[in-house]
C-alpha positions as CSV (number, residue, x, y, z in Angstrom):
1,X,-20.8,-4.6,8.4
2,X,-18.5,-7.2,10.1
3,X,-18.8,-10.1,7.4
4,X,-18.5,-7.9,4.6
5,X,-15.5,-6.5,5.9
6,X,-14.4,-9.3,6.7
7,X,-14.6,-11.1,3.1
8,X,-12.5,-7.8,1.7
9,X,-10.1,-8.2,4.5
10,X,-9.2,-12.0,3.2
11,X,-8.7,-10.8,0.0
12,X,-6.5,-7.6,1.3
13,X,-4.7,-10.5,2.9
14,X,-3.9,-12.9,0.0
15,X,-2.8,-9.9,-2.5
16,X,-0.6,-8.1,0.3
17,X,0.7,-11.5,0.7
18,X,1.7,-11.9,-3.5
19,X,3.0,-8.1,-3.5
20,X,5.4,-9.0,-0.4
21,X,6.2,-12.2,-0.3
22,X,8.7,-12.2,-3.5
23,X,11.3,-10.8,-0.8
24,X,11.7,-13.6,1.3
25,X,11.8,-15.9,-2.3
26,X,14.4,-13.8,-4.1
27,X,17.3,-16.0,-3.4
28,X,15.3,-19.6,-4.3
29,X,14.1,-18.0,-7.5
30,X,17.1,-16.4,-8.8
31,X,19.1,-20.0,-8.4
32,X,16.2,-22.1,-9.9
33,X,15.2,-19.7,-12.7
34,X,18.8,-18.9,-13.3
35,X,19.1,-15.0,-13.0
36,X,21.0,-12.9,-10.8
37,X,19.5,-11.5,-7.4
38,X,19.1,-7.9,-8.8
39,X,17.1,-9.5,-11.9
40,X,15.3,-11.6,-9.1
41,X,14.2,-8.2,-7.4
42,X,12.8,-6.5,-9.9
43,X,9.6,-9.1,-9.5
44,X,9.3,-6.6,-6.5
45,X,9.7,-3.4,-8.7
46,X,7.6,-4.5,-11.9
47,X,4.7,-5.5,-9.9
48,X,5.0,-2.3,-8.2
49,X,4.7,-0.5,-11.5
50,X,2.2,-3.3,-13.0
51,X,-0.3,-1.4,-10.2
52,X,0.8,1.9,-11.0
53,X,-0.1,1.1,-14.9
54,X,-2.8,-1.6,-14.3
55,X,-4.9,0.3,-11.7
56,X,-6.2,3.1,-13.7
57,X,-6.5,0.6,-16.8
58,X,-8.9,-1.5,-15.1
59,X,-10.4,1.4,-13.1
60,X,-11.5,2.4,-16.1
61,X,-12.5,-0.7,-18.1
62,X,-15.2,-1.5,-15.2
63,X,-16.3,1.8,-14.5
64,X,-19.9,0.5,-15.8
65,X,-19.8,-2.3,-13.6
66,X,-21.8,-3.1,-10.3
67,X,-18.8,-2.7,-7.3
68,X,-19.5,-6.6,-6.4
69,X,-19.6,-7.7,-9.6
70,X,-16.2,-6.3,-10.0
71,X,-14.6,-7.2,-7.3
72,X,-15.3,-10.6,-8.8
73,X,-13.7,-10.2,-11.8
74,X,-10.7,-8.6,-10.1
75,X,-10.2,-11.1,-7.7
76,X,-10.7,-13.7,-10.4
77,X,-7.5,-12.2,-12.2
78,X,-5.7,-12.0,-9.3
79,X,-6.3,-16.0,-8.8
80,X,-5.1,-16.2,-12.8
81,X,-2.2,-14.3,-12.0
82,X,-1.2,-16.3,-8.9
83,X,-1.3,-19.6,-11.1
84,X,0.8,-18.4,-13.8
85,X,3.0,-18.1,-11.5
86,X,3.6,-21.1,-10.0
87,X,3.7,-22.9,-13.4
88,X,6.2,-20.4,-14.6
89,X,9.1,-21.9,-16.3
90,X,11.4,-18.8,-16.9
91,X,12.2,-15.9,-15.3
92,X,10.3,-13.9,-18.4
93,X,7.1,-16.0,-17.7
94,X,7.1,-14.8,-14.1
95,X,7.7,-11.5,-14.6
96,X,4.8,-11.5,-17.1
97,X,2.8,-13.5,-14.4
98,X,3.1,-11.5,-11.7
99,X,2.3,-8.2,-14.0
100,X,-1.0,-9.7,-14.7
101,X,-1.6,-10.3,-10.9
102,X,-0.5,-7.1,-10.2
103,X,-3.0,-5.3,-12.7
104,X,-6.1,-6.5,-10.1
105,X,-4.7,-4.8,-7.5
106,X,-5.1,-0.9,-7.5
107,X,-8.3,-1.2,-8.5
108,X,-9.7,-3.8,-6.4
109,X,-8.5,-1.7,-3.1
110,X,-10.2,1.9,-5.2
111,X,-13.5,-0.8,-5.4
112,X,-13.3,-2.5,-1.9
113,X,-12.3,1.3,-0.5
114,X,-15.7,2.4,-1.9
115,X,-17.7,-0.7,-1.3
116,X,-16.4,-0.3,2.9
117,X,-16.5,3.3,3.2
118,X,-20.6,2.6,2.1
119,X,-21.4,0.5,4.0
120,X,-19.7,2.0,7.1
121,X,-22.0,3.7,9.9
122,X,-22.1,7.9,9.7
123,X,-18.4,9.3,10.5
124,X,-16.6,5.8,10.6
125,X,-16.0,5.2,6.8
126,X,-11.9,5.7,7.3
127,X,-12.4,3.0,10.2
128,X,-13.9,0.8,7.8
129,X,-11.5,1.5,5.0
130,X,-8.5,1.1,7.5
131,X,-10.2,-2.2,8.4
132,X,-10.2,-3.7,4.9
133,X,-6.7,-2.4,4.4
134,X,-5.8,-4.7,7.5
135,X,-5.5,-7.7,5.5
136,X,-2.8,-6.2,3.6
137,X,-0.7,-5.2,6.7
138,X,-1.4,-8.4,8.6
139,X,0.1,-10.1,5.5
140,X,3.3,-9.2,6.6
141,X,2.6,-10.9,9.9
142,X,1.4,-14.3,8.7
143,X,1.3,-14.4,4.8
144,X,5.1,-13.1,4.2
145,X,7.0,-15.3,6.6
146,X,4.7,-18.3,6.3
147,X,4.6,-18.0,2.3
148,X,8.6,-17.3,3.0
149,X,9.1,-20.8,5.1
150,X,6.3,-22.7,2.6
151,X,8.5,-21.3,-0.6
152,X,12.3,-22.6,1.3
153,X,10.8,-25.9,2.4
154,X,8.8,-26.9,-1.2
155,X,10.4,-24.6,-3.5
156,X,9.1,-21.2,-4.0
157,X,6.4,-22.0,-6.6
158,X,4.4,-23.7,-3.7
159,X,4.0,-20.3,-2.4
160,X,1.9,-18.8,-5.4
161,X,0.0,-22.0,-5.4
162,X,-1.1,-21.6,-1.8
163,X,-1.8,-17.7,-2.5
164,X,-4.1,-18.7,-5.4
165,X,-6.3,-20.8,-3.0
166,X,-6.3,-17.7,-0.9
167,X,-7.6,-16.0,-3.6
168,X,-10.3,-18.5,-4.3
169,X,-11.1,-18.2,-0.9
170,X,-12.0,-14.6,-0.7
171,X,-13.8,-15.0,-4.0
172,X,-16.2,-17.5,-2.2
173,X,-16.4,-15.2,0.4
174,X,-17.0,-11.6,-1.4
175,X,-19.5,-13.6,-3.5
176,X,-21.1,-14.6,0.2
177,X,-20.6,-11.8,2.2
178,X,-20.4,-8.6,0.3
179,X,-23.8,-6.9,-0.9
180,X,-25.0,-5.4,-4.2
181,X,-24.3,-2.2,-2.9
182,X,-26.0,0.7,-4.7
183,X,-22.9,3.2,-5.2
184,X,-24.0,5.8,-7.7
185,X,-23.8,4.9,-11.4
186,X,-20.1,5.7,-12.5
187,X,-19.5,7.8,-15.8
188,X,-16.2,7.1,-17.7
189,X,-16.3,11.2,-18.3
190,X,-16.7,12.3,-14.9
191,X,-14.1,10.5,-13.7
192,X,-11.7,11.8,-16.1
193,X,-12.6,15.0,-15.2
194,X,-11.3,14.4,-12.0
195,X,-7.6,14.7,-13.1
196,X,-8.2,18.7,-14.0
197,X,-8.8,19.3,-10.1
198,X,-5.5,20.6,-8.3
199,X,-6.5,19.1,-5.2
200,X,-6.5,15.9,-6.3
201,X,-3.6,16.4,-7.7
202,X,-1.7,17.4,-4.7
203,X,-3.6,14.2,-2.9
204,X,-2.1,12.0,-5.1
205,X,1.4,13.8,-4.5
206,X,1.0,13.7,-0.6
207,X,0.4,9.9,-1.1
208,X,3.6,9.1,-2.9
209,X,6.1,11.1,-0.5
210,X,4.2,10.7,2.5
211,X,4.4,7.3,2.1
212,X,7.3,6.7,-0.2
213,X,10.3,7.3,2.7
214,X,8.4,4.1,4.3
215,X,9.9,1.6,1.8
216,X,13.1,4.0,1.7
217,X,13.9,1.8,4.4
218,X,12.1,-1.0,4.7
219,X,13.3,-2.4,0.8
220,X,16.6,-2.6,3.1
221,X,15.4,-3.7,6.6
222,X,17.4,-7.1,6.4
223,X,20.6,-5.8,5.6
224,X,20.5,-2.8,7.4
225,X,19.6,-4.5,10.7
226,X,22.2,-7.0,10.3
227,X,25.4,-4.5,9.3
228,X,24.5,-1.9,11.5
229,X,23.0,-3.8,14.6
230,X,24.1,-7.5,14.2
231,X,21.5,-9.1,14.3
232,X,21.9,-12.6,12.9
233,X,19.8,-13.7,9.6
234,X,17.7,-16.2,11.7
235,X,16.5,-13.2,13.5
236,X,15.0,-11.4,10.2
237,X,11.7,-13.4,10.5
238,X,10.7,-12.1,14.0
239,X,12.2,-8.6,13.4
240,X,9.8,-8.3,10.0
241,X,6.7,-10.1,12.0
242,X,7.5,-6.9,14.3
243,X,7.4,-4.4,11.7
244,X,3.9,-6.3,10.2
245,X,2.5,-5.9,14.2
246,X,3.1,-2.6,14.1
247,X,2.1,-1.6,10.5
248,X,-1.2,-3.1,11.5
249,X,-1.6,-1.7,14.4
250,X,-0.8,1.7,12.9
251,X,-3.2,1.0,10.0
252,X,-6.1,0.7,12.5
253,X,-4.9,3.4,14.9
254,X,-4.7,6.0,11.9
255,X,-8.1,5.4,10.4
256,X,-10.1,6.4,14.1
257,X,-7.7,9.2,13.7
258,X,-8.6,10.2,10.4
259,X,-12.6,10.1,11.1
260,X,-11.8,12.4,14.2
261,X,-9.6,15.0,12.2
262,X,-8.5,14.1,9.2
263,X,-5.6,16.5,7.9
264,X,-4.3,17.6,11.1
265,X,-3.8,13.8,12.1
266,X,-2.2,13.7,8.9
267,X,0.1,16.3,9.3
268,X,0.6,14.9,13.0
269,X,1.7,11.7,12.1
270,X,3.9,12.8,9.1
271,X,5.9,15.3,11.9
272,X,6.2,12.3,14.3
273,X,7.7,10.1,11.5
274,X,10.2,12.9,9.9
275,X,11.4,12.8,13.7
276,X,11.5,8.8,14.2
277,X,13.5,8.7,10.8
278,X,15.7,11.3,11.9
279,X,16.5,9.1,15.3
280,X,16.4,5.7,13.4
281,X,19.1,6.9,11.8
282,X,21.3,7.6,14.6
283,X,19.7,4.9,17.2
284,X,19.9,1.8,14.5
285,X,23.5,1.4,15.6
286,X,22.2,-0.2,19.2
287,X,20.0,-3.6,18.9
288,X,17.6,-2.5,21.8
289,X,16.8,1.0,19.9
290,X,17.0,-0.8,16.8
291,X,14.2,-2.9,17.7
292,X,12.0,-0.2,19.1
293,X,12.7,1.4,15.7
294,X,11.6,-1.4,13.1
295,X,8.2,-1.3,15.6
296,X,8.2,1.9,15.5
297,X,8.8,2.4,11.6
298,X,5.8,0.0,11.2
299,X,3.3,1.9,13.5
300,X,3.8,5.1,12.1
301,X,4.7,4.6,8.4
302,X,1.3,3.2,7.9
303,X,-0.9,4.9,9.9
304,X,-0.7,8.0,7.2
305,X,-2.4,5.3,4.6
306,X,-6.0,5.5,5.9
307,X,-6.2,8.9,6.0
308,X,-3.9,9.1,2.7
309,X,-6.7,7.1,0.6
310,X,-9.6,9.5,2.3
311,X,-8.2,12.4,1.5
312,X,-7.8,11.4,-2.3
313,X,-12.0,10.2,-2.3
314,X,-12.7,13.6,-0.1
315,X,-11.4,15.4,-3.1
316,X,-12.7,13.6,-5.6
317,X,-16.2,13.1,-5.0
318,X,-17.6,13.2,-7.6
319,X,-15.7,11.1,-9.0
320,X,-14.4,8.8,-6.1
321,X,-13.6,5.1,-8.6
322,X,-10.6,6.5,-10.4
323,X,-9.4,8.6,-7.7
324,X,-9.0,5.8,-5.1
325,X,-7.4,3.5,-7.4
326,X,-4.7,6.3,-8.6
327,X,-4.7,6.9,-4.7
328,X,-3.8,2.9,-5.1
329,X,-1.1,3.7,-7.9
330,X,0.3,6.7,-6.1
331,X,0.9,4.4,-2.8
332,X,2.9,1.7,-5.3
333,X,4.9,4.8,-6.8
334,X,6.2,5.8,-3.6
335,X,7.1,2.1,-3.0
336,X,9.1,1.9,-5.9
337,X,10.5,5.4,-5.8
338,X,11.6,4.9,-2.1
339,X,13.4,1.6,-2.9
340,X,14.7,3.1,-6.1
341,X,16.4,6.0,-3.7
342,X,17.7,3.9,-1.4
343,X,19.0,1.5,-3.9
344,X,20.8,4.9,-5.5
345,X,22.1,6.0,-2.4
346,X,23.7,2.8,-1.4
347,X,25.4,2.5,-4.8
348,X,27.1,5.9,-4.4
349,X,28.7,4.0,-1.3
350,X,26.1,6.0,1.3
351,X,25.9,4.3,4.4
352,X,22.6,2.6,6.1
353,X,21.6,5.1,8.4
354,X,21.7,8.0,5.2
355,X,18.8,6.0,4.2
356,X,16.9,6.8,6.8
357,X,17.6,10.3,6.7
358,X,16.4,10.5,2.8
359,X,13.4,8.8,3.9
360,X,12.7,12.2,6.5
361,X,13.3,14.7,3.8
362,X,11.0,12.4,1.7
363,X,8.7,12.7,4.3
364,X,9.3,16.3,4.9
365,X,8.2,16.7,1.2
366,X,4.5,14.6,1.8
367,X,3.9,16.9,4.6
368,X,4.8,20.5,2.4
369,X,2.5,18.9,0.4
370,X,0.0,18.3,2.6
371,X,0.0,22.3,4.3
372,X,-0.4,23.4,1.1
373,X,-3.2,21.4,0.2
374,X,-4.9,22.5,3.3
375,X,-3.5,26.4,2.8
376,X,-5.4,26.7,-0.9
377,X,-8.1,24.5,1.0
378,X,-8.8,26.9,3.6
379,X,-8.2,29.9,1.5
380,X,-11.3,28.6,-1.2
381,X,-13.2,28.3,1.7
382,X,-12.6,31.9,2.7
383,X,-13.4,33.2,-0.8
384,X,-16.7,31.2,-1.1
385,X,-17.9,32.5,2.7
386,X,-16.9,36.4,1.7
387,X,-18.7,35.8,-2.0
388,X,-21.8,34.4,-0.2
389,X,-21.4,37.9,2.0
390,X,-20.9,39.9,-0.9
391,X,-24.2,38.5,-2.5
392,X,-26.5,38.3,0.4
């Protein structure tokens, strides 16, 4: 299971490096490409809502094909995407570029989700999921500041041309590593009919707020850290490798969690991180606690995802393809919503730490969600025991 893994990992690795990397770069492509640093931004925001639109879209246009095969064709897009970008000549051409890039991404994680989760021993498939997804949290160890430093020293479309060999990488290596596993036979109908399933519904809707307050914050890390505890700008690097550490750690940490129990690790960790926003917000002002904090904010903010993408397939199993990749869409939405708050809230002159605080009442609103969808759970399961009663 190790290699295969291993192959989807590299690949999580060069797209969660394309996704984040744009935020160290903002500044070098704003000045060569001419635009102002809010246009330069919204790279982040439209490839965020490239995988919100995309993912579905291709979800759908491969639901005939073999999971390998395409994973192939994904990552081959991806690699397409990544070179139009570093031979863009205007701003328009790399906003287009990284849409295209973007599109591969949803539903290549709702593939290599499915593809890791079979091939994962009994009662370890969220460990295995949660293992793949560490390629996209250790990006922001490595791939961000590296690609960050490559982009400053040789201009930032050296960057997209260094991801693109990543990507050609992992295609060599899912064309190696990964099997023709046989997943049952998608059905374009049966996936739709997914969508007419509350539960999925309300698994989709504890993904975006659970995990939406994360990027409340962490959009604004760099200035936050250095208005409210001084820390200097040379210090950003170290402090964001920090927050990677302890996003991948959390990643790992909250799939063994989720294969123990899922929904009451879930509503665990989403009470831990309502509190840790809560005293982020009033701790930030101190570098020591500050520190702790950004580690912290990592750990914690992604442990929910493993157990936030198994909950969508546990609810859609019948039709598990389109669900993951929504779960994939839903993840980007509360990316984009979060950053879209915090950016609101600091134009209505709010200060840093009120950020922080929206993020728990975010939060607060993914964990509602996520008693209620074990409430109607647990009260269907109640109904079908007394009707099997009834009828015996």
């Amino acid at each position: 299971m190790r290699l295969p893994l291993l192959a989807l990992a590299v690949a999580a690795f060069a797209i969660g490096t394309t996704e984040f990397v744009i935020m160290g770069l903002v500044p070098d492509v704003a000045a060569d490409l001419g635009v102002t640093i809010p246009q330069a931004g919204l790279l982040i925001s439209g490839y965020a809502m490239g995988v919100v639109i995309g993912g579905p879209l291709l979800a759908i246009a491969t639901v005939r094909l073999a999971r390998k095969t395409a994973l192939l064709w994904l990552m081959g897009l991806f690699i397409v995407g990544n070179l139009l970008c570093a031979l863009a000549p205007t701003y328009a051409w790399l906003m287009t570029s990284r849409v295209i890039a973007s599109f591969s991404h949803g539903s290549f994680f709702g593939s290599a989700a499915l593809v890791a989760a079979f091939l994962a021993p009994a009662n370890q498939s969220t460990r295995a999921i949660a293992l793949m997804f560490s390629g996209l949290t250790i990006a922001n160890i490595v791939g961000v500041p590296l690609g960050t430093l490559l982009g400053q020293a040789y201009g930032w479309r050296a960057t997209f041309w260094a991801v693109a060999v990543l990507g050609v990488i992992a295609l060599g290596a899912i064309a190696r590593w990964v099997p023709a596993v046989n997943l049952p036979s998608a059905r374009l109908g049966r996936e739709l009919g997914v969508l007419r399933q509350t539960q999925v519904w309300l698994a989709l809707s504890m993904t975006v707020f659970g995990f939406g307050g994360v990027f409340t914050v962490f959009t604004f890390i760099t200035p936050m850290l250095e208005h409210e505890a001084g820390f200097a700008p040379t210090t950003m690097s170290l402090l964001l490798g920090l927050f990677g550490l302890g996003a991948t750690v959390g990643t790992l940490l909250g799939g063994r969690l989720a294969d123990w129990k899922l929904m009451p690790a879930l509503i665990t960790l989403m009470s831990i991180l309502i509190v840790l926003y809560v005293a982020f917000a009033c701790g930030m002002h101190w570098p020591f606690a500050a520190v702790l904090g950004v580690f912290a904010l990592g750990l914690f903010g992604f442990s929910v995802g493993p157990g936030l993408q198994a909950r969508s397939q546990q609810q859609a199993r019948e039709a598990p393809l389109l669900a993951s990749t929504l779960n994939q869409s839903a993840f980007n939405l509360g990316n984009a919503g979060g950053a879209f708050l915090g950016a609101q809230l600091l134009a209505a002159g709010r200060s840093y730490p009120s950020l922080s605080l929206a993020a728990a009442l975010v939060t607060v609103a993914g964990l509602g969600l996520t008693l209620l969808s074990r409430h109607l759970e647990r009260r269907s399961i109640a109904a079908n025991t007394g009707l099997c009663s009834n009828t015996a």
